[in-house]
N, C-alpha and C positions, 0 to 999 in steps of 0.2 A: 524427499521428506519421508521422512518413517515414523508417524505420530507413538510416540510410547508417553504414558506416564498420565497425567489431568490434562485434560483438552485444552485448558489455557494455558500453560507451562509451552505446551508444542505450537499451538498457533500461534502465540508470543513470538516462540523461536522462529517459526516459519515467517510473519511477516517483517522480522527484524533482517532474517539473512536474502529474503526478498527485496529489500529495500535495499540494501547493500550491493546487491548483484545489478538492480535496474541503475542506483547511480553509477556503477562501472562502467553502465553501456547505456547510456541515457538515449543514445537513438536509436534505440532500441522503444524508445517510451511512445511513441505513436500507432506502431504496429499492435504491441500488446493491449493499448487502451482501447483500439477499437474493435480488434479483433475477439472472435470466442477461443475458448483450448479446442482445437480437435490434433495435435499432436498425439503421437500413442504414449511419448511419455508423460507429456501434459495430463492426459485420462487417465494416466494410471496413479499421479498425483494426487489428482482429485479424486479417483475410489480407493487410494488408501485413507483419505485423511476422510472424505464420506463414509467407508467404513470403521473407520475409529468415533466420527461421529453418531453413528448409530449402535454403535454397542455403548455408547455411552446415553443412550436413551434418545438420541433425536431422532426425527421421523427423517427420511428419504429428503424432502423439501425441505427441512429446514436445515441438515448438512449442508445442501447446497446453497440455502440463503448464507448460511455462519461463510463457506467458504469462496462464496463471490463477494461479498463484504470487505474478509480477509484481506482478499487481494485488488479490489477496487479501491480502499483504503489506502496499499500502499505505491499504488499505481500514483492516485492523486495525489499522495504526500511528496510522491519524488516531483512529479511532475510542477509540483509547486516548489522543490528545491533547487532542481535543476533544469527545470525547459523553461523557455523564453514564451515571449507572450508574440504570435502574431503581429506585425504592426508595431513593435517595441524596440530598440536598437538595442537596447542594453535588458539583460534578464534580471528578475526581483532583488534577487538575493538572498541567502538563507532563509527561511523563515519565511520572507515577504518583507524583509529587513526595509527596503527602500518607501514600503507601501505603509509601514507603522510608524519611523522613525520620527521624534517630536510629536507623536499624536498624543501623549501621554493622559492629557487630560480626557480624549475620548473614547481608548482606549488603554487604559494604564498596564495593563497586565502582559498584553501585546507588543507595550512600548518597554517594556523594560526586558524582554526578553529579546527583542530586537536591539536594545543599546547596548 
């Protein structure tokens, strides 16, 4: 990642081509969920986009909040597109498609995105 440009335009980009990369290699999705970065390029990931967040006025801590969020975000969003549940035979489905479908009335917003 090479943040150039308004910090939400790049983190955007960053967690969209992040999500894309962990669905490629979805097991891949347990290791990174639990693990911290201490890779050297992992670190050096995180001090560019930490330094593009602090010339953009964040403090030290809260780059790092913005960019653990980031990527805890897209960790869990794969993880609920494509990992299986413990205990489950069959995985959700898109969205959580199997978990909404017909709920409409108790969730209608859920349920029509799922249908």
């Amino acid at each position: 990642m090479h943040p150039e440009g308004p910090w939400p335009a790049w983190a955007r980009d960053f967690a969209v081509s992040f999500r894309s990369a962990l669905l490629a290699h979805p097991a891949l999705l347990p290791l990174l969920a639990t693990r911290p970065v201490t890779t050297p390029g992992g670190l050096r990931t995180v001090e560019r986009a930490a330094r593009a967040l602090t010339d953009e006025g964040f403090t030290p801590t809260e780059a790092l909040h913005v960019i653990t969020t980031i990527g805890t975000f897209a960790i869990g969003q794969v993880l609920a597109e494509a990992g299986s549940t413990p205990g489950h035979s069959a995985p959700a489905g898109p969205a959580g498609e199997t978990r909404v479908a017909g709920r409409g009335q108790q969730a209608p917003c859920a349920a029509a995105k799922a249908g």
